[in-house]
Legacy VTK file of the C-alpha trace (Angstrom):
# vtk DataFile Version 3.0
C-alpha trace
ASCII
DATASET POLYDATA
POINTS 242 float
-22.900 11.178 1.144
-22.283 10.836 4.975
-20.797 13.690 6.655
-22.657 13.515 10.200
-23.797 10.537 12.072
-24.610 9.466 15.415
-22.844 6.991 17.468
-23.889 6.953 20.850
-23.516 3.383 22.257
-20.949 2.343 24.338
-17.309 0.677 23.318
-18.506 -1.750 25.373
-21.858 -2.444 23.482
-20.289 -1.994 20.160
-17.870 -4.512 21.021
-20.447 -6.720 22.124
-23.131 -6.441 18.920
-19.623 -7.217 16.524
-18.355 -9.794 18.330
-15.056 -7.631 18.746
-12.586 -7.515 21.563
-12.165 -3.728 22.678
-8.993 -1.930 22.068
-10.663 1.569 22.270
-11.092 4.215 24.888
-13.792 6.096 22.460
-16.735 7.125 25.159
-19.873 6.865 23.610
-22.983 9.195 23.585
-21.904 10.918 20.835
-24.987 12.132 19.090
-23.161 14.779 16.355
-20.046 13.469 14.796
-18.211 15.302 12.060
-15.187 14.995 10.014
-11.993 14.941 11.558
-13.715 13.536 15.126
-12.384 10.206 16.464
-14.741 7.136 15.780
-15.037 3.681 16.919
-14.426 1.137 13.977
-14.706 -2.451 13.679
-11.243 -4.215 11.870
-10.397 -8.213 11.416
-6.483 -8.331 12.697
-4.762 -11.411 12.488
-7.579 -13.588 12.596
-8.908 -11.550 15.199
-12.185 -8.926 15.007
-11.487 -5.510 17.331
-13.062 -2.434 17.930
-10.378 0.393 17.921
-10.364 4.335 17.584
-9.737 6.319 13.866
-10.212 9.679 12.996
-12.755 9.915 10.457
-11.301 11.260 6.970
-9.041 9.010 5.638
-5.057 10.038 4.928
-3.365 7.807 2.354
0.027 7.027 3.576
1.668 8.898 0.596
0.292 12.242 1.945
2.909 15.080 2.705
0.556 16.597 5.790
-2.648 14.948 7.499
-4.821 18.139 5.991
-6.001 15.881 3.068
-8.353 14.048 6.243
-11.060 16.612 5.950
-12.052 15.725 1.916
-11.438 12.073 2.208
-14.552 11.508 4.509
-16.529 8.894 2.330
-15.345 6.979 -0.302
-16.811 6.662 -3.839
-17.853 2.536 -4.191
-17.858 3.295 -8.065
-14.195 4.279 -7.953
-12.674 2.872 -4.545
-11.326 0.047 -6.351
-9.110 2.414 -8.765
-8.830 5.371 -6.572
-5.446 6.079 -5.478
-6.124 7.192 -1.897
-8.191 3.846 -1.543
-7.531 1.222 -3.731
-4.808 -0.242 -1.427
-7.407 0.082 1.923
-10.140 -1.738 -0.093
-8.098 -4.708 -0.994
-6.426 -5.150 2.429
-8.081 -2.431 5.431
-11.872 -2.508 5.255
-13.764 -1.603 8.479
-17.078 -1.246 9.698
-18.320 1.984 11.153
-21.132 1.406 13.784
-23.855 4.086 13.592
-26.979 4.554 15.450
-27.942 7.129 12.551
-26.946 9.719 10.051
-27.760 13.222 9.245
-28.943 14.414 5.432
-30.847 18.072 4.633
-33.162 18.793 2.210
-32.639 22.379 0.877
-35.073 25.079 -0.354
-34.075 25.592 -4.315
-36.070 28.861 -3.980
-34.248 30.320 -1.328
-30.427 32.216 -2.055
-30.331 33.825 0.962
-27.341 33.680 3.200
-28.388 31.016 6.406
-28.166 33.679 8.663
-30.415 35.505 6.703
-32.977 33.456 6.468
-36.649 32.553 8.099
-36.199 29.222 10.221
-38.830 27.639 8.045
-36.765 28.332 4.606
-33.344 26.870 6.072
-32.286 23.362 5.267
-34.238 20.798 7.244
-32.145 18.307 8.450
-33.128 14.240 8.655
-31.868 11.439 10.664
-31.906 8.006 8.975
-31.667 5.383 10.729
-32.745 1.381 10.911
-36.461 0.800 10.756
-34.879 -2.326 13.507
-33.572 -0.177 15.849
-30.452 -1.558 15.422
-27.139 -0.241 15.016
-26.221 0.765 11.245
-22.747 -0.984 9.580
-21.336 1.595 7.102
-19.129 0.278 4.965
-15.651 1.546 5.657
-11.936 1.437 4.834
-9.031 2.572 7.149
-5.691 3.465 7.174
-2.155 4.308 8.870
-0.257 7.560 8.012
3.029 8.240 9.102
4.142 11.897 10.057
7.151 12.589 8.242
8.448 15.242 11.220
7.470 12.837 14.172
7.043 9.792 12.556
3.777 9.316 14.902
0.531 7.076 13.231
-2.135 8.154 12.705
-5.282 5.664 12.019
-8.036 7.299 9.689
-11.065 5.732 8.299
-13.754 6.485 5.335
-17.066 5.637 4.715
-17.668 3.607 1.394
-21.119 5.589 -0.533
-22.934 4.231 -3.477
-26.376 5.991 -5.095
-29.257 6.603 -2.950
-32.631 4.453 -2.789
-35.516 5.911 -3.626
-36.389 7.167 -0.545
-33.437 9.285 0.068
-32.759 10.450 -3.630
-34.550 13.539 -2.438
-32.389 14.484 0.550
-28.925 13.441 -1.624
-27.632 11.364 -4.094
-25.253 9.452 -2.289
-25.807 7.121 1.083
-23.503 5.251 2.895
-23.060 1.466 2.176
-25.124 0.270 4.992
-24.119 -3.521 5.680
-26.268 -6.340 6.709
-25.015 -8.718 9.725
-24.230 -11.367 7.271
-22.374 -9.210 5.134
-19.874 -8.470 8.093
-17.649 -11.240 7.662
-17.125 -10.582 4.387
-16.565 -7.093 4.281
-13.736 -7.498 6.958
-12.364 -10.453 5.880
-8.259 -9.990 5.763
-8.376 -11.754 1.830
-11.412 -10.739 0.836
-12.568 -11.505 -2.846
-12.709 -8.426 -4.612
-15.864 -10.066 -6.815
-18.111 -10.695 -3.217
-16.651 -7.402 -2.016
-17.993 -5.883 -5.243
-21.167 -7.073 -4.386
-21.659 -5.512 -0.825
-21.047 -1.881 -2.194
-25.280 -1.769 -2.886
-27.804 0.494 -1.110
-30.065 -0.635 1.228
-33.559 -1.579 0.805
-35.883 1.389 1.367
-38.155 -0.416 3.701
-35.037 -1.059 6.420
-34.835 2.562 6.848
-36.773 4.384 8.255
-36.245 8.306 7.526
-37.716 11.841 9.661
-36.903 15.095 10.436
-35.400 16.741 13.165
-34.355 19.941 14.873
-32.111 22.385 13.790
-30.066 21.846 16.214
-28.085 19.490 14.636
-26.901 21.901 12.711
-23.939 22.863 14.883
-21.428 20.555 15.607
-21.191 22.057 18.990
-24.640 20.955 19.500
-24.954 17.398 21.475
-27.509 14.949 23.232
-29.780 12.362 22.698
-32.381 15.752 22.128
-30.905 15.770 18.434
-32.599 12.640 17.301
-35.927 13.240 18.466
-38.578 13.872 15.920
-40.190 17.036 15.161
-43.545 17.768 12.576
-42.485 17.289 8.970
-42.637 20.810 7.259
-45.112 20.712 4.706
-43.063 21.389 1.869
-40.325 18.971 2.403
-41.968 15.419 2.923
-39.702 12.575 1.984
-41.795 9.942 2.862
LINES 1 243
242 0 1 2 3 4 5 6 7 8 9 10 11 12 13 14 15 16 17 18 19 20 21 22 23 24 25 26 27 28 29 30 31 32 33 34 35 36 37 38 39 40 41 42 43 44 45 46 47 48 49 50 51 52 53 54 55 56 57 58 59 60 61 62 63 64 65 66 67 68 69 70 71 72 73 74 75 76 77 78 79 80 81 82 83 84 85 86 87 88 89 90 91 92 93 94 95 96 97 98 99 100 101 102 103 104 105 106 107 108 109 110 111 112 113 114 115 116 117 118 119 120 121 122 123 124 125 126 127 128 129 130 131 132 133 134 135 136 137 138 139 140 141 142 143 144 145 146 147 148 149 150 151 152 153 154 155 156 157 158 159 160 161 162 163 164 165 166 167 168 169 170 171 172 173 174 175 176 177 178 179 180 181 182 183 184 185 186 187 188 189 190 191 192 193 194 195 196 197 198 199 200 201 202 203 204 205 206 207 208 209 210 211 212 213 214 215 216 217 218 219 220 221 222 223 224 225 226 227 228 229 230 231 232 233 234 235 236 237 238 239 240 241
Protein backbone atom coordinates (compact mmCIF):
# COMPACT_ATOMS: atom_id res chain seq x y z
CA UNK A 1 0.00 0.00 0.00
CA UNK A 2 1.01 3.76 0.18
CA UNK A 3 0.04 5.57 3.17
CA UNK A 4 3.17 8.03 3.59
CA UNK A 5 5.26 9.59 0.97
CA UNK A 6 7.45 12.40 0.43
CA UNK A 7 6.91 15.26 -1.80
CA UNK A 8 9.22 17.90 -1.31
CA UNK A 9 9.81 19.72 -4.65
CA UNK A 10 8.41 22.78 -5.51
CA UNK A 11 4.86 23.53 -7.47
CA UNK A 12 7.02 25.17 -9.52
CA UNK A 13 9.39 22.16 -10.32
CA UNK A 14 6.58 19.75 -10.42
CA UNK A 15 4.98 21.80 -12.90
CA UNK A 16 7.99 21.99 -14.81
CA UNK A 17 9.12 17.95 -14.86
CA UNK A 18 5.05 17.31 -16.14
CA UNK A 19 4.88 19.76 -18.49
CA UNK A 20 1.82 21.25 -16.45
CA UNK A 21 0.69 24.80 -16.04
CA UNK A 22 0.37 25.56 -12.16
CA UNK A 23 -2.95 26.11 -10.62
CA UNK A 24 -1.70 25.21 -7.05
CA UNK A 25 -0.53 27.11 -4.04
CA UNK A 26 0.76 23.60 -2.40
CA UNK A 27 4.42 24.72 -0.86
CA UNK A 28 6.68 22.06 -1.19
CA UNK A 29 9.27 20.50 1.26
CA UNK A 30 7.01 18.26 2.51
CA UNK A 31 8.99 15.28 3.61
CA UNK A 32 5.97 13.26 5.75
CA UNK A 33 2.64 13.27 4.08
CA UNK A 34 -0.32 11.34 5.42
CA UNK A 35 -3.86 10.77 4.68
CA UNK A 36 -6.14 13.48 4.69
CA UNK A 37 -3.00 16.16 3.90
CA UNK A 38 -3.34 18.29 0.73
CA UNK A 39 -1.16 17.05 -2.29
CA UNK A 40 -0.08 18.34 -5.53
CA UNK A 41 -1.55 16.21 -8.49
CA UNK A 42 -1.05 16.23 -12.07
CA UNK A 43 -4.75 16.21 -14.23
CA UNK A 44 -5.30 16.59 -18.29
CA UNK A 45 -8.34 19.37 -18.41
CA UNK A 46 -9.67 20.23 -21.57
CA UNK A 47 -6.85 19.41 -23.57
CA UNK A 48 -4.80 21.00 -21.12
CA UNK A 49 -2.16 19.18 -18.40
CA UNK A 50 -2.21 21.19 -14.72
CA UNK A 51 -0.85 20.75 -11.52
CA UNK A 52 -3.58 21.53 -8.85
CA UNK A 53 -4.13 20.79 -5.01
CA UNK A 54 -6.40 17.46 -3.61
CA UNK A 55 -6.65 16.10 -0.39
CA UNK A 56 -5.38 12.73 -0.40
CA UNK A 57 -8.24 10.03 0.36
CA UNK A 58 -10.60 10.00 -2.16
CA UNK A 59 -14.62 10.88 -1.43
CA UNK A 60 -16.96 9.49 -4.09
CA UNK A 61 -19.48 12.08 -4.84
CA UNK A 62 -22.36 9.85 -3.50
CA UNK A 63 -20.91 10.13 0.07
CA UNK A 64 -23.27 11.58 2.86
CA UNK A 65 -20.05 13.23 4.91
CA UNK A 66 -16.28 13.65 3.68
CA UNK A 67 -15.23 11.03 6.72
CA UNK A 68 -15.10 8.16 4.12
CA UNK A 69 -11.50 10.27 2.88
CA UNK A 70 -9.41 8.61 5.50
CA UNK A 71 -10.03 4.65 4.09
CA UNK A 72 -10.10 5.57 0.49
CA UNK A 73 -6.29 6.44 0.41
CA UNK A 74 -5.09 3.94 -2.39
CA UNK A 75 -7.03 2.26 -4.72
CA UNK A 76 -7.08 -1.51 -5.47
CA UNK A 77 -5.85 -1.79 -9.55
CA UNK A 78 -7.48 -5.39 -9.35
CA UNK A 79 -10.87 -3.89 -8.54
CA UNK A 80 -10.75 -0.02 -9.51
CA UNK A 81 -12.41 -0.79 -12.63
CA UNK A 82 -15.64 -2.33 -10.74
CA UNK A 83 -15.31 -0.56 -7.51
CA UNK A 84 -18.03 1.74 -6.82
CA UNK A 85 -16.09 4.58 -5.17
CA UNK A 86 -13.73 4.42 -8.33
CA UNK A 87 -14.94 3.01 -11.27
CA UNK A 88 -16.34 6.37 -12.51
CA UNK A 89 -12.67 8.30 -11.59
CA UNK A 90 -10.80 5.56 -13.55
CA UNK A 91 -12.72 5.91 -16.71
CA UNK A 92 -12.83 9.75 -16.74
CA UNK A 93 -10.39 11.48 -13.54
CA UNK A 94 -7.00 9.77 -13.46
CA UNK A 95 -4.08 11.81 -12.02
CA UNK A 96 -0.61 11.52 -11.33
CA UNK A 97 0.77 11.96 -7.87
CA UNK A 98 4.45 13.25 -7.93
CA UNK A 99 6.58 11.66 -5.18
CA UNK A 100 10.12 12.01 -4.31
CA UNK A 101 9.57 8.70 -2.13
CA UNK A 102 7.40 6.56 0.02
CA UNK A 103 7.46 5.11 3.41
CA UNK A 104 6.89 1.04 4.10
CA UNK A 105 7.93 -0.87 7.69
CA UNK A 106 9.00 -4.10 8.17
CA UNK A 107 7.62 -5.49 11.50
CA UNK A 108 9.07 -7.90 14.10
CA UNK A 109 6.52 -11.13 14.00
CA UNK A 110 8.14 -12.01 17.37
CA UNK A 111 7.40 -9.03 19.11
CA UNK A 112 3.43 -8.33 20.70
CA UNK A 113 4.39 -5.74 22.71
CA UNK A 114 2.58 -2.47 22.75
CA UNK A 115 5.09 0.30 20.62
CA UNK A 116 5.52 2.14 23.57
CA UNK A 117 6.60 -0.76 25.20
CA UNK A 118 9.04 -1.80 23.26
CA UNK A 119 13.13 -1.73 22.78
CA UNK A 120 13.91 0.74 19.77
CA UNK A 121 15.60 -2.13 18.02
CA UNK A 122 12.27 -4.47 18.11
CA UNK A 123 9.89 -1.58 16.71
CA UNK A 124 8.96 -1.48 13.08
CA UNK A 125 11.79 -0.21 10.92
CA UNK A 126 10.62 2.02 8.53
CA UNK A 127 12.01 2.26 4.59
CA UNK A 128 11.95 4.90 2.05
CA UNK A 129 11.66 3.74 -1.59
CA UNK A 130 12.41 5.72 -3.94
CA UNK A 131 13.87 5.89 -7.82
CA UNK A 132 17.25 4.29 -8.24
CA UNK A 133 17.23 7.77 -11.01
CA UNK A 134 16.76 10.19 -8.61
CA UNK A 135 13.89 11.24 -10.19
CA UNK A 136 10.58 12.09 -9.10
CA UNK A 137 8.13 8.94 -8.69
CA UNK A 138 4.48 9.05 -10.82
CA UNK A 139 1.94 7.10 -8.69
CA UNK A 140 -0.79 6.22 -10.41
CA UNK A 141 -3.81 8.13 -9.22
CA UNK A 142 -7.52 8.93 -9.62
CA UNK A 143 -9.35 12.09 -8.31
CA UNK A 144 -12.47 13.38 -7.58
CA UNK A 145 -15.10 16.27 -6.67
CA UNK A 146 -17.50 15.92 -3.67
CA UNK A 147 -20.12 18.18 -2.99
CA UNK A 148 -21.13 19.09 0.70
CA UNK A 149 -24.66 18.61 0.99
CA UNK A 150 -24.92 21.54 3.97
CA UNK A 151 -22.60 24.08 2.07
CA UNK A 152 -22.55 22.78 -1.16
CA UNK A 153 -18.59 23.61 -1.14
CA UNK A 154 -16.08 21.02 -3.43
CA UNK A 155 -13.97 19.33 -2.32
CA UNK A 156 -11.13 17.69 -4.73
CA UNK A 157 -9.72 14.27 -3.32
CA UNK A 158 -7.36 11.94 -4.92
CA UNK A 159 -6.17 8.07 -4.47
CA UNK A 160 -3.32 6.24 -5.24
CA UNK A 161 -3.89 3.22 -7.70
CA UNK A 162 -1.73 -0.16 -5.85
CA UNK A 163 -1.11 -3.42 -7.53
CA UNK A 164 1.19 -6.50 -5.86
CA UNK A 165 4.61 -5.81 -4.81
CA UNK A 166 7.97 -6.81 -6.75
CA UNK A 167 10.11 -8.91 -5.29
CA UNK A 168 12.01 -6.62 -3.57
CA UNK A 169 9.36 -5.09 -1.53
CA UNK A 170 7.14 -8.29 -0.94
CA UNK A 171 8.93 -8.29 2.37
CA UNK A 172 8.07 -4.80 3.63
CA UNK A 173 4.15 -5.23 2.13
CA UNK A 174 2.19 -6.70 -0.34
CA UNK A 175 0.94 -3.88 -2.09
CA UNK A 176 3.03 -0.80 -3.88
CA UNK A 177 1.85 2.00 -5.58
CA UNK A 178 1.55 1.95 -9.45
CA UNK A 179 4.68 3.78 -10.13
CA UNK A 180 4.42 5.24 -13.82
CA UNK A 181 7.08 5.60 -16.36
CA UNK A 182 7.39 9.11 -18.34
CA UNK A 183 5.96 7.51 -21.35
CA UNK A 184 3.19 6.10 -19.61
CA UNK A 185 2.03 9.72 -18.57
CA UNK A 186 0.11 10.55 -21.48
CA UNK A 187 -1.75 7.73 -21.32
CA UNK A 188 -2.65 7.48 -17.91
CA UNK A 189 -4.12 11.10 -18.06
CA UNK A 190 -5.50 11.02 -21.20
CA UNK A 191 -9.33 12.55 -20.96
CA UNK A 192 -10.62 9.14 -23.26
CA UNK A 193 -8.36 6.88 -22.26
CA UNK A 194 -8.70 3.16 -23.48
CA UNK A 195 -9.59 1.16 -20.69
CA UNK A 196 -7.44 -1.95 -22.47
CA UNK A 197 -3.88 0.46 -22.47
CA UNK A 198 -5.07 1.78 -19.12
CA UNK A 199 -5.29 -1.87 -18.01
CA UNK A 200 -1.94 -2.26 -18.92
CA UNK A 201 -0.22 0.59 -16.84
CA UNK A 202 -1.70 -0.81 -13.48
CA UNK A 203 1.87 -3.18 -13.26
CA UNK A 204 4.65 -2.86 -10.65
CA UNK A 205 7.76 -1.55 -11.33
CA UNK A 206 10.87 -3.26 -12.15
CA UNK A 207 12.91 -4.04 -9.03
CA UNK A 208 16.09 -2.66 -10.37
CA UNK A 209 14.41 1.15 -10.77
CA UNK A 210 14.03 1.22 -7.14
CA UNK A 211 16.17 1.50 -5.04
CA UNK A 212 15.00 0.62 -1.29
CA UNK A 213 16.84 1.55 2.58
CA UNK A 214 16.07 2.22 5.87
CA UNK A 215 15.63 5.13 7.81
CA UNK A 216 15.04 6.74 11.17
CA UNK A 217 12.31 6.41 13.33
CA UNK A 218 11.48 9.51 13.04
CA UNK A 219 9.28 9.16 10.39
CA UNK A 220 7.19 7.63 12.45
CA UNK A 221 5.26 10.71 13.57
CA UNK A 222 3.50 12.65 11.27
CA UNK A 223 4.49 15.64 13.23
CA UNK A 224 7.94 14.81 12.38
CA UNK A 225 9.38 16.86 9.16
CA UNK A 226 12.66 17.68 7.11
CA UNK A 227 14.78 16.55 4.58
CA UNK A 228 16.57 14.59 7.98
CA UNK A 229 13.75 11.85 7.39
CA UNK A 230 15.16 10.48 4.22
CA UNK A 231 18.59 10.10 5.14
CA UNK A 232 19.92 6.63 5.52
CA UNK A 233 20.76 4.93 8.62
CA UNK A 234 22.71 1.13 9.13
CA UNK A 235 20.35 -1.64 8.09
CA UNK A 236 19.44 -3.64 11.33
CA UNK A 237 20.68 -6.96 10.99
CA UNK A 238 17.61 -8.76 11.15
CA UNK A 239 15.58 -6.88 8.71
CA UNK A 240 17.64 -6.69 5.35
CA UNK A 241 15.49 -6.29 2.30
CA UNK A 242 18.02 -6.07 -0.08
Amino acid sequence: MCGRFAQPRSSDELARIFAARRVTELEGDRFNVAPTDEVAAVVERHGERQLDTFRWGLVPYYAETSHEAARLINARAETVESSGAFRTAFRRRRCIVPADAFYEWRRSASVDAGEQQRPPAARPQPYAIRRADGQPMAFAGLWAVWRDPLTAGRLFTCTVVTTTANDRLAPLHSRMPVILEPDDWEDWLAETGEVRVLRSLLRPAPESALEVYPVGLAVNSVRNNGSGLLDRVPEPASASVS
